[in-house]
C-alpha positions, 0 to 999 in steps of 0.5 A: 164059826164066830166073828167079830171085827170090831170090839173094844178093851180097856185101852179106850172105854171097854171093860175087858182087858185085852186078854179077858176079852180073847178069853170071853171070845173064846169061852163063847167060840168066837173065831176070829176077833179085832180089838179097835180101841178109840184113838189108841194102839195101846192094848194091840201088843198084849192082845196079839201076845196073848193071842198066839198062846191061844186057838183063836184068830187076833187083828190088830184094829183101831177106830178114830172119830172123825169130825161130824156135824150131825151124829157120829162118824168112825173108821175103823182100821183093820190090820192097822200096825202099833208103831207107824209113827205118823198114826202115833203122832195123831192118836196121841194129839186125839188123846190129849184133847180128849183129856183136856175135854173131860176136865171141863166136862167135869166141871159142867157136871158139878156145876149141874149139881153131880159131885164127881172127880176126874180122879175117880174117873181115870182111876175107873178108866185104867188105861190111856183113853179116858172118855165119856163112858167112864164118866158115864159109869161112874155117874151110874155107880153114884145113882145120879142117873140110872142107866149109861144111855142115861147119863148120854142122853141127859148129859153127855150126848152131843148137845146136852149139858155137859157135852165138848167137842175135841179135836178130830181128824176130817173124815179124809184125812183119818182115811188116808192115814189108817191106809198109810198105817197098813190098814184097810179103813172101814167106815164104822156103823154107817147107821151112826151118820144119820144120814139117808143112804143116798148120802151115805152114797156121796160120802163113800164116793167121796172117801173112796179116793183116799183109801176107804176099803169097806163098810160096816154092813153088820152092826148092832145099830143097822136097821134090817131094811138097810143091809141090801142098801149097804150091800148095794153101796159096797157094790157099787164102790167095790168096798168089802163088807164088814160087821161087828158088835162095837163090844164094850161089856159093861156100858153097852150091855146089849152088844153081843160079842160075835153078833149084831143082833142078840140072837143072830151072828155076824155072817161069815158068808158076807164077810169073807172077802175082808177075811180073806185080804185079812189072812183068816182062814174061814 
């Protein structure tokens, strides 16, 4: 049995649809399977349609970013409902910072001498969300960079060139508003905090009053010999564990959708508890 409770479609920067995305989980015998778009629910409706023709398990999920000085911080929310209109209301304020980052995103590039449009980028994009992997593919398939890590790491990571910030929730806020919205908040790769796990501690702690209901133990990004420090955190502050691949298909080739690691699935053992409080039969 596979699972994964964190993936990605074309309603933010995936390259599957909500529907090619059941059927890749199923052509490879993924079970259970949540789609968390960046800031959108725009793609939970085909994905739960689509899903109830089929023999799989489909969670409606979204991931927000939230505001971090260092690194990255998401939460995830799993079970989240697409029309509690408070949450509506943010993900539309997010996305339309987030466009108006792109405009000047672009403009830096061209002026760094990279000659694209954000025509061609939205045109790439295809869906509500459009964000800096589609800026980042479409640098690829111009040859101005030879990898999407590539155009990350030279131009668009936080402190390149070519990088803006937008508009994020506080990380207590974006807590509080998944679990008004019916969701279990889940912090999202912890690894990504770049923080030592006394730290990632203190911030459990402290958004554990707000909401938080798990964390993120299993992901492609977690180092082997932070699982027990995760497991021990969750513990300690009664949080489920969580884990899932962040799968994008194509602009992040090495995440395997069902496993955190190439070859190793995401294990249903230390996971059964979320499944459980999720209604999925393992």
């Amino acid at each position: 049995m596979l699972i994964d409770l964190h993936t990605h479609s074309t309603a933010s920067d995936g390259s599957f649809s909500p529907e090619e995305l059941i059927d890749y989980a199923l052509e490879i015998g993924v079970d259970i399977i949540a789609l968390c778009d960046h800031d959108t629910t725009a793609g939970l409706n085909s994905f739960l349609q689509y899903s109830n023709t089929k023999t799989l398990k489909a969670i409606p999920g979204v991931e927000l970013s939230a505001t971090w000085k260092k690194g990255n911080c998401h939460i995830v929310g799993l079970g989240v409902s697409d029309n509690y209109a408070p949450l509506e209301s943010v993900l539309q304020q997010i996305r339309d910072s987030r466009d108006n980052r792109n405009e000047l995103i672009i403009r830096k590039l061209n002026e760094l001498g990279i000659a694209i449009s954000l025509d061609t980028v939205e045109a790439l994009a295809g869906g509500d969300v459009v964000a800096r992997p589609h800026i980042a593919r479409i640098m690829l398939q111009r040859g101005y960079v030879s990898s999407v890590q590539e155009a990350f790491d030279k131009y668009l990571a936080k402190g390149a060139p070519a990088y803006i910030d937008r508009y994020r929730l506080d990380p207590e806020k974006a807590v509080a508003l998944l679990k008004e919205a019916g969701a279990l908040p889940v912090l999202a790769h912890p690894s990504q905090l770049q923080l030592p796990n006394e730290r990632i501690d203190s911030l459990v702690e402290k958004l554990k009053p707000y909401g938080l209901a798990g964390i993120e133990v299993y992901t492609p990004y977690t180092d082997d010999n932070d699982i027990a420090p995760y497991c021990a955190i969750a513990d300690r502050y009664g949080l489920f564990i969580s884990g899932g691949s962040d799968f994008h298909g194509e602009s992040k080739p090495d995440h395997y959708l069902g496993y955190y690691r190439k070859e190793t699935p995401i294990p249903i053992k230390g996971t059964k508890s979320i499944l459980k409080i999720l209604n999925c039969p393992v």
